[in-house]
N, C-alpha and C positions, 0 to 999 in steps of 0.2 A: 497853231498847235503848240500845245505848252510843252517844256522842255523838262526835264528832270534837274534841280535845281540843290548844290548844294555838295561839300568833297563826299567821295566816297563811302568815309567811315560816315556819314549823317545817319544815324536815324529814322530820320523821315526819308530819307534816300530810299534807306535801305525797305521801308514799309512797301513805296511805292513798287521800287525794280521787283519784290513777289509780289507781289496785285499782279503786275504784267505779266510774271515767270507764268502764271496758272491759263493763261488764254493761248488760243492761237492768231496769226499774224492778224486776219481782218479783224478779230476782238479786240485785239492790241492795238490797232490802227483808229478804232471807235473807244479805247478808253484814253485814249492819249490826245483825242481831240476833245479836251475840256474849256475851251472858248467855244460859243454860236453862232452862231448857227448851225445847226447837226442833224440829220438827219439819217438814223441806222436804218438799214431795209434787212430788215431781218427773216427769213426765210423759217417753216416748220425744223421744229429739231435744230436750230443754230446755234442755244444758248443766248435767248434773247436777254433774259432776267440777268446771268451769269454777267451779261457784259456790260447791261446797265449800270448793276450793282459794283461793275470793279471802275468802274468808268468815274462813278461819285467818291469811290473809295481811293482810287490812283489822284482824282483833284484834291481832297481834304488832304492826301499823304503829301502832297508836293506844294499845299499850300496856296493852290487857284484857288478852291472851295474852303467856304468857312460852313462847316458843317448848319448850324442853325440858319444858313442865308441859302441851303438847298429846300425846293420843292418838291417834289414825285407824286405826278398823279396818274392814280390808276382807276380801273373801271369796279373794282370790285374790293371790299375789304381782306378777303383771303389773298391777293395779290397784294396786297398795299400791306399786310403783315408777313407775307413772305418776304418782301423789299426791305421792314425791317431787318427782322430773321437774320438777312443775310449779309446785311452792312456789319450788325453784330458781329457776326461771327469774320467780318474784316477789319475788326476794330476801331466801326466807325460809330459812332451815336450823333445825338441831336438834329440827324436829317429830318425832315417831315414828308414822309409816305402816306398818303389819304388818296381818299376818293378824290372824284372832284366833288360831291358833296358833304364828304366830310370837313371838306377845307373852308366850302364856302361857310356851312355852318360855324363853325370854330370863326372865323372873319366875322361872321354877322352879329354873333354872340356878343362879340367884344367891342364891336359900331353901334349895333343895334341903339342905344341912347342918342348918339349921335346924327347918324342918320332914319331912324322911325321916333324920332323922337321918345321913347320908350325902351321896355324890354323886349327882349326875344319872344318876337308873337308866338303863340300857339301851332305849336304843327301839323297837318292832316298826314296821319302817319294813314289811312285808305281812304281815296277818292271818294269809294263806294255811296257813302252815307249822302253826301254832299250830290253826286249825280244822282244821286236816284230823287232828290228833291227837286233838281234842277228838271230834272227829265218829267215831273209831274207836275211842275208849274206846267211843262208844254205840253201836258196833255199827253202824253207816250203811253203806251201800255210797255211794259220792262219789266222781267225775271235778271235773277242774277247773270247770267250769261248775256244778256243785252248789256246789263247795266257795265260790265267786265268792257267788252268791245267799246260803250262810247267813252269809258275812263283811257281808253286806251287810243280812241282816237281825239283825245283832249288832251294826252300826253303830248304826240306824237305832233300836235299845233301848234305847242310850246314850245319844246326842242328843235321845232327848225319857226321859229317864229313868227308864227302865223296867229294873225288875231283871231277873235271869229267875222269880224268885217269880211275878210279875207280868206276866212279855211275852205268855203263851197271852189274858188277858182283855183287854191294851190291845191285842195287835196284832187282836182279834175286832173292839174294837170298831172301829179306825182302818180293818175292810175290808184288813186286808193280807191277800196271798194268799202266804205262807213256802214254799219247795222242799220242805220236810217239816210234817208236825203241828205245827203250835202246842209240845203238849207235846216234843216230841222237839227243838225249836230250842231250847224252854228249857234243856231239857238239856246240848247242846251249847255253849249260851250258859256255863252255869254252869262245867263243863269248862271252857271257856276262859277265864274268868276265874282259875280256879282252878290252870291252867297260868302262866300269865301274872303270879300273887303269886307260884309257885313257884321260876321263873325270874327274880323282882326285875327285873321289866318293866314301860314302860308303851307303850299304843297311843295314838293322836294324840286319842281322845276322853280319855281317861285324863289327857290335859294341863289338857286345859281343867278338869275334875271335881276333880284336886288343887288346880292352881292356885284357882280357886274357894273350895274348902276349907281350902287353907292360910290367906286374909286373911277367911274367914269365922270360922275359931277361933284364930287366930294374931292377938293384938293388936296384937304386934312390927311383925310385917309387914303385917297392914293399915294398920298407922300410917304406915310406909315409905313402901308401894307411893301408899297415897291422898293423901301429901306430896306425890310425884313428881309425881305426874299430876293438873290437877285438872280438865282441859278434855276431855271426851271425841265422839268425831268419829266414827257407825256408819256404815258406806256399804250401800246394798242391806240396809236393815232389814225388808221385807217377805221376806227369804230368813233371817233369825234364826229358830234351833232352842233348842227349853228349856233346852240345858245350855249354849250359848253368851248366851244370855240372863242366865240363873243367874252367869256368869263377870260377864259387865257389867255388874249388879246390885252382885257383889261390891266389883266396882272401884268404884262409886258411893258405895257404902256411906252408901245414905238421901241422899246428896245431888244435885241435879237438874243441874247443870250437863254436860248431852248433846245433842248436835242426833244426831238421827237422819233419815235421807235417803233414800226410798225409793216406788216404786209400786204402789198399791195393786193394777192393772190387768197388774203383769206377776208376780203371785204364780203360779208352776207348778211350784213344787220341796218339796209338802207332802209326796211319797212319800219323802223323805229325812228328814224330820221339820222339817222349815221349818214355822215359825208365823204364819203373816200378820195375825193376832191383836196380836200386839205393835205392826204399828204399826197396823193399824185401831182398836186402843185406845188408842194413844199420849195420847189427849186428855182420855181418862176417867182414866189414871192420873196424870195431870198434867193439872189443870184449869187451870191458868197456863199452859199451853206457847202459846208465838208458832209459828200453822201457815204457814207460808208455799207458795202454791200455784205450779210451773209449768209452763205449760201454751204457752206460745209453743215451737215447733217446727220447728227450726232444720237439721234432717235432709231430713224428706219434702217432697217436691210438695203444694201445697193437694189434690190428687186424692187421692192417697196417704192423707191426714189427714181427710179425709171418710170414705175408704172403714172407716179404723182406729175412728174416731168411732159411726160407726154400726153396726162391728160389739160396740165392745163398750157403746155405748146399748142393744141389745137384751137385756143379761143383767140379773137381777132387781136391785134394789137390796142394797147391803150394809152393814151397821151399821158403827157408828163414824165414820170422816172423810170428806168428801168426794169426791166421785170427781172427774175430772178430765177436761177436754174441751180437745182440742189444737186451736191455732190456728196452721195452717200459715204460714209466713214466709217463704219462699222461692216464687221465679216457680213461673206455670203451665206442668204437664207432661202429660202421655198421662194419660188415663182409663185405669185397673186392665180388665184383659182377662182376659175368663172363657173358659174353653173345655171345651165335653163329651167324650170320645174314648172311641170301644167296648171296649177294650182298654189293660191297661194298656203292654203294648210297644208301640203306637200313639201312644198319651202320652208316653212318654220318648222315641220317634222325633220327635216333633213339638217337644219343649222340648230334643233337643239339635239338629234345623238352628236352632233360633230363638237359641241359644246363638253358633251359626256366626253367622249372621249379626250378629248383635251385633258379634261379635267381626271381623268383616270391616269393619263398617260405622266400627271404630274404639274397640268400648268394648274396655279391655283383660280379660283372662281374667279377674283375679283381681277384679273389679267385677261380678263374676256369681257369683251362686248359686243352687244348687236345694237347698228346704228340705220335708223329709218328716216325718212322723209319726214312723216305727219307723226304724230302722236296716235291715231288711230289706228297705225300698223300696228302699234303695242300688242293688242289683246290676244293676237293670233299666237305670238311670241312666247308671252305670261303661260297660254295654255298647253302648247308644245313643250314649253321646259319646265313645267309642273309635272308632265306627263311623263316625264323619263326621271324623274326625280333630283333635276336641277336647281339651286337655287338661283333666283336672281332679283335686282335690285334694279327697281323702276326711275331712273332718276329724271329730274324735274320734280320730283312730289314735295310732299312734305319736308322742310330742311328737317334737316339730321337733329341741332338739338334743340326742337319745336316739338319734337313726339314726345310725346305722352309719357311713354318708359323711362325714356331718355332724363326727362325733366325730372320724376320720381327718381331717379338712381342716382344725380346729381343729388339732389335734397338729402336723401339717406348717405351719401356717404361723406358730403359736408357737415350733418350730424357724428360722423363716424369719427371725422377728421377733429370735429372740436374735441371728443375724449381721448383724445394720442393714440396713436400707433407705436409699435415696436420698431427700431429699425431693423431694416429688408423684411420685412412681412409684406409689403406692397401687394403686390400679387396677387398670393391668400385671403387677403383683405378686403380686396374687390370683390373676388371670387361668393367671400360668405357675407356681402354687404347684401350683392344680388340675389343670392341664393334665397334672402330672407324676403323677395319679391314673387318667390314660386320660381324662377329661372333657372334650369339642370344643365351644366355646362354640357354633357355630352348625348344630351338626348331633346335637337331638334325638332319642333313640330313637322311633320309634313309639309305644309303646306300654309299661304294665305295670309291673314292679319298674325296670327301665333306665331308663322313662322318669319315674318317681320321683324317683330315683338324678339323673336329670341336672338335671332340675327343683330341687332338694335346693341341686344346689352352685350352681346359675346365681344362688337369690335370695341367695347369699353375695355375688356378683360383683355386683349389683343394689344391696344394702344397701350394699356399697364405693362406688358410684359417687355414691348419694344423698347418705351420708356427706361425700365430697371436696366435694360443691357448698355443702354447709352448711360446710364446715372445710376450705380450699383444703390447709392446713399437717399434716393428719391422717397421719400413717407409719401402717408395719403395727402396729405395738407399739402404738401408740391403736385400732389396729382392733379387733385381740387382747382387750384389757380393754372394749371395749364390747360385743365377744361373749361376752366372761364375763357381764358384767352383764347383758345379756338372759337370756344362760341360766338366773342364778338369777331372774330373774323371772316365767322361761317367757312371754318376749317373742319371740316365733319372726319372724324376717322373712317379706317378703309372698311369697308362692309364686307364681309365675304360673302358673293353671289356675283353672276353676270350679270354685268350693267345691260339693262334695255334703257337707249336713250333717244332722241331725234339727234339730226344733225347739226343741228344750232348747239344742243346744249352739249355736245361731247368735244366743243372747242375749246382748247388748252386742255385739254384731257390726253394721257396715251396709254395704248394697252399691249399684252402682249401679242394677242390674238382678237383681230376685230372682223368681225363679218357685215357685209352692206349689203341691206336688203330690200325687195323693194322696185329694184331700177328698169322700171316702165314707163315711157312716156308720158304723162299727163299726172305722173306723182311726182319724177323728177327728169327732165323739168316741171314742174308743176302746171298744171294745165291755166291757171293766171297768168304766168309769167308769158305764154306763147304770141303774146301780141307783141310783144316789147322786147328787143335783141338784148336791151340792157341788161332784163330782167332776165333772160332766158342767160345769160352769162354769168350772171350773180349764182342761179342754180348750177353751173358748170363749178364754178368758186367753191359752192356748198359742198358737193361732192368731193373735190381736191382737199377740202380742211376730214372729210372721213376720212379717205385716201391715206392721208397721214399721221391719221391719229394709231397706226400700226406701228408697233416696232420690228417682227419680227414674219408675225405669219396674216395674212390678206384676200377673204373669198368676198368675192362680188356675187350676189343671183340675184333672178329674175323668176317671176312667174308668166304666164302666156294667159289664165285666166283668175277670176277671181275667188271664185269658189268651183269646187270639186262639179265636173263635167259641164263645164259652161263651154264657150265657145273658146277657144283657144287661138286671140284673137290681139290679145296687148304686146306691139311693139316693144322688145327694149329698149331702155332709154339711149337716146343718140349720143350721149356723152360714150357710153361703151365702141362707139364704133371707132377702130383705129386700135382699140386694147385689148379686143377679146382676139383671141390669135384665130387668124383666117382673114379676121375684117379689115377693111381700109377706112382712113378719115373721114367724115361724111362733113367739114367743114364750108363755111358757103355765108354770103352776104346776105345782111338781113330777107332779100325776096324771096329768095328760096327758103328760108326757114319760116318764113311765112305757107308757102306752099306746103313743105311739111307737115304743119299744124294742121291744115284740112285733111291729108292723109291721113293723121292719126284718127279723125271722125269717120274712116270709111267702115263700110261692114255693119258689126252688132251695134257700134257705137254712134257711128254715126245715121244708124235709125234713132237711135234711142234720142240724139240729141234733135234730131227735126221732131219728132215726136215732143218731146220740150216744149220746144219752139211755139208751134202750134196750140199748146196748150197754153204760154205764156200771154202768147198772142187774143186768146180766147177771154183770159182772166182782166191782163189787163184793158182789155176793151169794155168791160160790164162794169168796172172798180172807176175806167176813165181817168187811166193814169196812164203815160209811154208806160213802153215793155220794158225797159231797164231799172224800171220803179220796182216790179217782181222780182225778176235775175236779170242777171250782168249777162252776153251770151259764154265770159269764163265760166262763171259759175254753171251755167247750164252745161259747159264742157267736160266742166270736174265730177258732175252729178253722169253726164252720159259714160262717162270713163270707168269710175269706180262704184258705176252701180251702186247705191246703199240699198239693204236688206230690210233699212230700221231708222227711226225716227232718231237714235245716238250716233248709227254710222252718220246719219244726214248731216247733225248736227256739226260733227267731225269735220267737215269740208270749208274750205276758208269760204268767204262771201255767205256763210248763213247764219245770222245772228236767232237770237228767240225770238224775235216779233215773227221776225221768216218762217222761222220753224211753226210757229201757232197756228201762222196763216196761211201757207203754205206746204208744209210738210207732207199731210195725209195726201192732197192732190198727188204730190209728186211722185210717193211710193206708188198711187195708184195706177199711173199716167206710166208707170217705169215698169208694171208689174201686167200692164193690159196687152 
């Protein structure tokens, strides 16, 4: 651990002792170890960023870090520009915060002679084009929704590096369920590799795997690259995949100097090929590493931080580092509210007046969200809080400035900006930029694409106003370039509406007011995951990252059926038991959660799924394929569980791609409906 270096009156003393002043003990404890091996276990609401960023700020101030010989990689550009952001604002520059493919890019750019002999090949900014040739050299019939699924399981081959030699035995055993045969993706896989040297191309996994490979046999350039850089910064290392690992490794090249920064407790991204292995082993691979734990929790309500605590105290122990128990820091708020409802339109009528009133009572829209399972719960959601006159804001859709308005009000007011502005008219300025696109600041559409649309340009006029209060002297021309800059960060400003998101995507997100909805056995846990403890733990994980994404107020429900006067017959999900006040733990070794899993097919469900069965069993015997050729028997669980009405709810459900749907689908409704 590096020491503060230097008399009193220094300067640089004195930068470093406030970097420290602003943290508490464990932050201070993780910025002051600026030698590697490091590994922060950083818990929801800790101030993971805060302590990264004073951590690289306290090394440059005391002279470990040479600002241009740091690297920070993160998963996403809007993190990797907030890591800027915020060194700035500790007066630090010349770090380098990237993706990891933004880094490798920028490397390859500058080898690429070297090692490709040439330029910087051509980049496949969408697989799309390319699989759908590859997929009709093999003869496939594929819609875009097939074509989506095998891009994504030709992703997911490469990030944990699987050739296609190889992908039918790894993706068996990994449990993936592929839109076609095992053998037949390999095939397609290979195809597209095969197109793609043809075409002297690469795809954004393809970055990482040269880049890797070139300072793996390239001495030159490992020599270069390992000069540059000798300080390396991963953020969210429980989300590293093998061939982003394999790149990091590279750039290490045997030496330790890495803090990696990440929670054990919000791994839920293994079906991408995420490792959470690397850092639960982090300590086995480096038996010197300094772990620094933490666990103060600066987000939730102490309520909040019990209920998160004790849902994931009940998952089994896991090897490697320590797990982590948050200690809430902030005043007391409302006890988490459970609620049962017969139906699920019942339920979403109930969580959008309670949205209303929120929103009546003062909290604003965008401080609320409802967080589900699938993406398919959405619509029920959209319709209930349209019906009380709610706004809200679909997220996963379209990025923010991809839209259409967005893009036009950009262009207009970068025209706007080339004829001068007044100074402080800012404001105004936006105000009648838009206005001359038909947009009336104070009269909302109702509803739907319009009210999207208005919503779109209003948080434009919103981020103008925040902007002036932070920088009184701000013109449009500063505006203009701060909207660029968000853009490539995919920093979208705040929308006003309640977020509808799933629970993948509302990670690093927090709200005032979050509702979770949804919690039935066979959505969450999801009914794939029931075979596999691992997997069924991962879905316990998913829930704890909702859990947290609360700051203040926290309702769980459940419905009992799926549609109005069905059988009232859906377990809620087992993660609830031990939290809903009355119940006790229902924790237990894999056999009995195996047992469980046949429980949940008893009843309506579990006619519906021997019903399946039987007809599986009929199809594939005429076709003269196994029955796992048709459905997996998850899938046939996920179909007996949430019933679909409709050839889109069908589609909805993990394990059915488009060939399925074509070929399958009408049977199924039929088979489901007899």
């Amino acid at each position: 651990m590096s020491q503060i270096a230097g008399a009193p009156g220094d300067v640089r003393v004195q930068g470093a002792e406030a970097v420290l002043a602003q943290l508490d003990d464990e932050q201070r404890a993780a910025a002051q170890a600026v030698s590697g091996p490091v590994c922060i276990l950083a818990g929801a609401g800790t101030g993971k960023t805060r302590t990264i960023t004073h951590r690289i700020a306290y090394g440059v101030h005391t002279g470990a870090f040479v600002p241009e010989q740091v690297l920070a990689v993160t998963f996403t550009a809007r993190a990797a520009g907030e890591l800027r952001a915020r060194l700035a604002g500790l007066g630090v520059g010349g770090v380098q915060a990237r993706t990891f493919h933004a880094a490798a890019m920028r490397q390859l750019r500058y080898f690429a002679p070297r090692v490709l002999g040439g330029p910087m090949p051509e980049l496949v900014e969408n697989k799309l084009r390319l699989v759908a040739a590859a997929a009709s050299r093999s003869r496939l019939s594929t819609d875009r929704t097939s074509l989506r699924d095998l891009a994504s399981e030709i992703e997911w081959a490469k990030t944990t590096l699987a050739t296609p030699d190889d992908y039918p035995a790894r993706a068996q055993a990994a449990g993936r369920e592929p839109p076609f045969e095992p053998a037949v993706v390999a095939r397609v896989y290979a195809s597209y590799e095969s197109a793609k040297e043809r075409d002297g191309a690469l795809d954004f996994e393809d970055l990482l795997l040269v880049t890797a490979f070139a300072l793996e046999e390239h001495l030159d350039v490992a020599r270069q690259v390992r000069g540059q850089y000798r300080h390396f910064v991963v953020d969210e290392y429980q989300d590293v995949n093998p061939l982003q690992q394999r790149l990091l490794d590279a750039w290490l090249g045997g030496r330790a100097d890495v803090c990696v920064v990440g929670d054990p407790n919000q791994t839920i991204y293994s079906f991408t090929g995420a490792d959470p292995d690397y850092l639960l082993g982090f300590a086995d691979r480096y038996p010197d590493a300094e772990v620094v734990r933490l666990e103060r929790d600066y987000r939730s309500t102490p309520q909040v931080v019990a209920l998160a605590n004790k849902l994931i105290g009940q998952a089994p122990p896991r090897k490697g580092l320590p797990g982590l128990r948050l200690l809430g820091q902030r005043a007391e708020g409302p006890a988490p509210r459970f609620f049962e409802h017969p139906d699920e339109p019942t339920e979403a009528a109930a969580v959008a007046q309670a949205c209303r009133a929120l929103i009546e009572s003062g909290t604003p829209a965008a401080e609320i969200a409802v967080l589900f399972r699938i993406n398919a719960q959405s619509e029920v959601y959209e319709n209930a809080l349209a019906a009380v006159g709610v706004p809200y804001v679909l997220r996963g859709g379209e990025r923010f400035f991809e839209r259409p308005e967005v893009r036009e009000a950009i262009l207009l007011l970068r025209g706007a900006a080339a004829g001068g502005t007044e100074p402080g008219a800012l404001v105004p300025t936006v105000r009648d930029v838009l206005a001359s696109t038909g947009w009336v600041e104070h009269r909302p559409p109702p509803g739907g694409a319009a009210r999207d649309r208005w919503q779109s340009l209003a948080a434009l006029v919103d981020l103008a106003v925040d902007l002036v209060a932070e920088d009184p002297t701000m013109d449009l021309a500063g505006f203009v370039s701060h909207l660029a800059a968000r853009a490539d960060a995919q920093h979208a400003p705040t929308v006003q509406g309640v977020t509808l998101a799933s629970m993948h995507a509302a990670k690093g997100l927090e709200w005032d007011a979050v509702f979770v909805v949804g919690l039935v056995d066979g959505v969450l846990p999801i009914s794939q995951s029931l075979s596999r403890p691992d997997a069924v733990e991962e879905e316990r994980r998913l829930l704890y990252v909702a859990v947290t994404r609360a700051r203040e107020q926290l309702t769980l429900s459940w419905s009992l059926a799926r549609n109005p006067g069905g059988r009232r017959s859906r377990p809620r999900s087992r993660f609830l038991d031990g939290l809903v006040p009355g119940s006790t733990p229902t924790a237990a070794p894999p056999q009995r959660r195996q047992k469980r899993a046949k429980v949940v097919l008893e009843g309506e469900a579990g006619e519906l799924f021997e019903r399946l069965r039987a007809w599986r069993s009929e199809t594939a015997a005429s076709a003269s394929v196994p029955a796992y050729v048709v459905f997996t028997d998850a899938t046939l669980q996920a179909i007996a569980e949430t019933r679909p009405a409709s050839l889109r709810e069908l589609a909805a459900l993990p394990g059915i791609g488009a060939r399925k749907l074509e070929l399958y689908g009408e049977d199924v409704l039929s088979t489901l409906g007899s």
